[in-house]
N, C-alpha and C positions, 0 to 999 in steps of 0.2 A: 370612523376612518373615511377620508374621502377615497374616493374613485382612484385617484391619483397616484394616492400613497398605496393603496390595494397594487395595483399597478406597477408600481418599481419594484414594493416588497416582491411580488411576480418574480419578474424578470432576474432579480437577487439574486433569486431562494432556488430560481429552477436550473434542474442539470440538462447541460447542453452534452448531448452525447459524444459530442466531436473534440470536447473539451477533458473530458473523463479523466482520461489516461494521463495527460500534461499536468492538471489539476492535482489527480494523485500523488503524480510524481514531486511535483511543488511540496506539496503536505509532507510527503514521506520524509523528501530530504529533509525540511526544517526541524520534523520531528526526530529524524537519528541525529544531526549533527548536534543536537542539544542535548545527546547523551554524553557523559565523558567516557573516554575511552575505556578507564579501569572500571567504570562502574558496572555497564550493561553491554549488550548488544540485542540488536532487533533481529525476530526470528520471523519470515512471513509465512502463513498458511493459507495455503488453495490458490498460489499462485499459475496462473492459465500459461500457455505459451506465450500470446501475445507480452504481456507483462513482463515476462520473462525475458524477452529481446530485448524489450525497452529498456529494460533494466541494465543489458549488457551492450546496449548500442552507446545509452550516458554513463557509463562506467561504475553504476553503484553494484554491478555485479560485485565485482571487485574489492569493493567498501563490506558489502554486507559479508560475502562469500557463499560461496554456493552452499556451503553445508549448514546456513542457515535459511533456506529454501527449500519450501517444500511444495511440491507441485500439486495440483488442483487433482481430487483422485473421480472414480466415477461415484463410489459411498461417500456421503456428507460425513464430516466429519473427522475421515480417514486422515488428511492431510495434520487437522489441528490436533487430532491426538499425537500425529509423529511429532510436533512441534514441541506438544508439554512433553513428551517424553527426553528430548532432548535437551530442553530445560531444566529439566530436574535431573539430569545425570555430572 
């Protein structure tokens, strides 16, 4: 590989921290909206508060619903077990 192409791959590949959050958000939406309605719904776990606003600033609160959110806890893990749990009921 030249120098070059090292170089953009770089630039690509790396996370710009300021970009994180919008980035996500881009990801997220295209990933629910390609669910159909009757099939699924997305459940997120360890969501932070930050996330959390964002979420209800662009109105996917809304979309997903709160009672498919589950907040970031201080135990790892805590969050994604409420998730499967609610999953499977």
């Amino acid at each position: 590989m030249t120098a070059t192409m090292v170089e953009s791959a770089r630039k690509r590949w790396s996370i710009n921290r300021k970009n994180i959050l919008p980035d996500f958000i881009a990801a997220f939406t295209l990933g629910v909206a390609s669910i159909p309605d009757s099939m699924a719904s997305a459940l997120l776990a360890g969501v932070s508060p930050g996330v959390m606003l964002q979420l209800e600033r662009t109105g996917w609160l809304d979309r997903i619903g709160q009672e498919n959110l589950f907040l970031a806890q201080r135990q790892w893990g805590v969050s994604a077990y409420q998730a499967y749990e609610a999953a499977l009921a």
